[in-house]
C-alpha positions in Angstrom: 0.0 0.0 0.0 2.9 2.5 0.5 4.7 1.5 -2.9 2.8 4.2 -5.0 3.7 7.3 -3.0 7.3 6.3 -3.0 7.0 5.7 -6.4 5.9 9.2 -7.0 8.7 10.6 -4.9 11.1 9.1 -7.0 9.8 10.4 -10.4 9.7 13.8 -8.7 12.8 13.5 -7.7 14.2 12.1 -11.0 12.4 14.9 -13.0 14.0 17.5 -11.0 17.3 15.9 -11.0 16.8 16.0 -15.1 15.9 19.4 -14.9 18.9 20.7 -13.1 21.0 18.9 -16.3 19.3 20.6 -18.3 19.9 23.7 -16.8 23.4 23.3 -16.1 23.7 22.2 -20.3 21.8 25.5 -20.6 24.3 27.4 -18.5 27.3 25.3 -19.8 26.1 26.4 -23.5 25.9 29.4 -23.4 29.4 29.8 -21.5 30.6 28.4 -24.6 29.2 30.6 -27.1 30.1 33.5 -24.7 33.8 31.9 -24.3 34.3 31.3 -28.1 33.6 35.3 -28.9 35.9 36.7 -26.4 39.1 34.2 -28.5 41.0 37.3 -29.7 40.9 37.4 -33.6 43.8 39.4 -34.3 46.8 41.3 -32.3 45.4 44.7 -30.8 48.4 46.2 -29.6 51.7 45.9 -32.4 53.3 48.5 -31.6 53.8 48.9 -28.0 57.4 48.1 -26.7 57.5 45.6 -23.6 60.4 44.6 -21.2 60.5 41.0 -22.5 58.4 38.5 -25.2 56.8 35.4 -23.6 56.6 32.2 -26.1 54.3 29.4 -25.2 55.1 26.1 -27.0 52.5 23.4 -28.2 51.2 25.2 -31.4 52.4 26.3 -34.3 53.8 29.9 -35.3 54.5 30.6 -31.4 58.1 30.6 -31.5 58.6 31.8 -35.4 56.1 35.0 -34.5 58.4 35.5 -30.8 61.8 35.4 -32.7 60.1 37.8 -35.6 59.4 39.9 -32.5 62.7 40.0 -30.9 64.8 40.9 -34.1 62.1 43.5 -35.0 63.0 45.2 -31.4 59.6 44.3 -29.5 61.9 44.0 -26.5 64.9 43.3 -25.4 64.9 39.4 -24.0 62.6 36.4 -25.0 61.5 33.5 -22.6 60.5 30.3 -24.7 58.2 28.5 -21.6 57.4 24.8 -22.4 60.2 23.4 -23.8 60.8 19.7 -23.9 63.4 18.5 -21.7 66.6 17.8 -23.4 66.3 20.3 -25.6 68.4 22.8 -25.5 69.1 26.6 -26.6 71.5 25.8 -29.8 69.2 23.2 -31.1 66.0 24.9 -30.7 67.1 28.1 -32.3 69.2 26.2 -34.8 65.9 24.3 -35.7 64.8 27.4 -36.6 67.0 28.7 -38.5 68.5 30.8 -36.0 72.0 31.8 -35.0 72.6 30.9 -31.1 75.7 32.9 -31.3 73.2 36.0 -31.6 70.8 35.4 -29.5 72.5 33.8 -26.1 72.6 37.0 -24.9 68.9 37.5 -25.0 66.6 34.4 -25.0 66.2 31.7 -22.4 63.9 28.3 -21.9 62.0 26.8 -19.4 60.6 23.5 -19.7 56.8 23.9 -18.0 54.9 20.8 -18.6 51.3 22.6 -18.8 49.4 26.1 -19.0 49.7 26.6 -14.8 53.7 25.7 -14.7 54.0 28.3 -18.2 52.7 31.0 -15.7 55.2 30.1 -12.4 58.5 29.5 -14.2 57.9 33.0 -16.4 57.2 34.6 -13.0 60.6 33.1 -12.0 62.1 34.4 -14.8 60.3 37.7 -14.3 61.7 37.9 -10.8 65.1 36.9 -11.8 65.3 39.4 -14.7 63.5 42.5 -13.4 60.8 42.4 -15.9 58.1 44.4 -15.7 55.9 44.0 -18.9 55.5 41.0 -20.6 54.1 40.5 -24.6 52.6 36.8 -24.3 52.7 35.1 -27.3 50.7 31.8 -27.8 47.6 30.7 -30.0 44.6 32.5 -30.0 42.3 29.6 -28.5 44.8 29.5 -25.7 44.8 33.1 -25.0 41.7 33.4 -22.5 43.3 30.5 -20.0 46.8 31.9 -20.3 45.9 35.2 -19.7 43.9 33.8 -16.4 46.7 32.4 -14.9 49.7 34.7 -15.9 47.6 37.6 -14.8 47.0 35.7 -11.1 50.6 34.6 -11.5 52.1 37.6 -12.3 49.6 40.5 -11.0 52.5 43.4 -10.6 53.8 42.6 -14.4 51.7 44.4 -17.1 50.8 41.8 -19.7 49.9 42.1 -23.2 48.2 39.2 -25.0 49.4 39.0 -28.8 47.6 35.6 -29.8 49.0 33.6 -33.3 46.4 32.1 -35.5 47.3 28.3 -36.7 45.8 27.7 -40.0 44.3 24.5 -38.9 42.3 26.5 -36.5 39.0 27.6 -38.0 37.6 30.3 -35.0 35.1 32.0 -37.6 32.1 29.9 -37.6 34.1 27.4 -35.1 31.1 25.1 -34.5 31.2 24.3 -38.0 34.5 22.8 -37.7 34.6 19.2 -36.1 38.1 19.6 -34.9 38.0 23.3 -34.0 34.9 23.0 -32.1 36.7 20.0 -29.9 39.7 22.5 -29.3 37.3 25.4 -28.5 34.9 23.1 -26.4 38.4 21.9 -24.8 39.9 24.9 -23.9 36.5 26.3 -22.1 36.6 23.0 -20.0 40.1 23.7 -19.0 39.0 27.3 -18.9 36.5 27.0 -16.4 38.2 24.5 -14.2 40.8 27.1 -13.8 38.7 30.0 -13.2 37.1 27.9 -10.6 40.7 26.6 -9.2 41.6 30.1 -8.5 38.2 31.5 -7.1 38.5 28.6 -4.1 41.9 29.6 -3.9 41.1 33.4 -3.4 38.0 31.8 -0.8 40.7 30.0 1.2 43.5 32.0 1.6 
């Protein structure tokens, strides 16, 4: 005799459970759309001289459009974050077509394994180097996250995002673009995770 109200309680319960999903898609969805329009689709700021360049590894152009900086007189020193272990200067620049000999005096590597360590071995460098301003060079999908956690990373350094565009990388119409829309969808996960990572950070300290 008690079965059916039970019963009823659990379709309630269900049906609001799937309603909260829904919502949270809803929420989740439009973050995304939101996210995608606020990817940088070209360089605002060419012109304006910074203390050092900042190259990000993992996606092409990075390090071709960071030396192109440096030998056009962006600034005066370039940090190449995220370079595989083993590698070192001569090879990298040689692989690039690059003279060592020329630019020992003014480029250095770190070998950051991921987004978070990119952020706290530049701000070592920074530190190291008296830095004050920062051009950060990386893809333009990656821009939003990197920005995140330089800026909590380095909050006294002025940074100034100039984002490269890999040709595989379709951002106009992105969700018409299988592999483009996994990147973008991608990067808002990772996005989000870190935005939340720092907000119970900022709770807790």
């Amino acid at each position: 005799m008690s079965r059916p109200p039970l019963r009823r309680h659990t379709g309630r319960t269900i049906s609001r459970f799937g309603g909260l999903l829904i919502l949270l898609a809803g929420v989740w969805g439009a973050g995304l759309f939101r996210y995608a329009d606020q990817i940088p689709t070209r360089v605002y700021d060419t012109d304006t001289q910074t203390d050092a360049i900042v190259v990000l590894t993992g996606g092409s152009g990075r390090l071709d459009e960071g030396l192109k900086l440096l030998e056009t007189g962006a600034a005066k020193k370039l940090f190449i974050s995220g370079v595989y272990k083993g590698v070192d200067m001569q090879y990298l620049l040689e692989a690039y077509r690059q003279n060592p000999q020329d630019l020992n005096c003014c480029v250095d590597i770190g070998h950051a394994e991921d987004t978070i360590a990119n952020a706290t071995e530049t701000r070592d460098w920074v530190r190291e180097n008296n830095i004050h301003s920062v051009r950060l060079v990386t893809s333009g999908y990656h821009m939003p996250r990197s920005v995140l956690e330089f800026e909590h990373a380095l909050p006294d350094v002025e940074l100034l995002p100039h984002p490269v565009f890999p040709a595989h990388v379709k951002q106009e119409q992105w969700w018409a673009w299988p592999g483009t829309t996994g990147l973008i969808v991608g990067e808002y996960n990772k996005f989000l995770l870190a935005w939340m990572r720092h907000k119970l950070m900022a709770l807790l300290s």
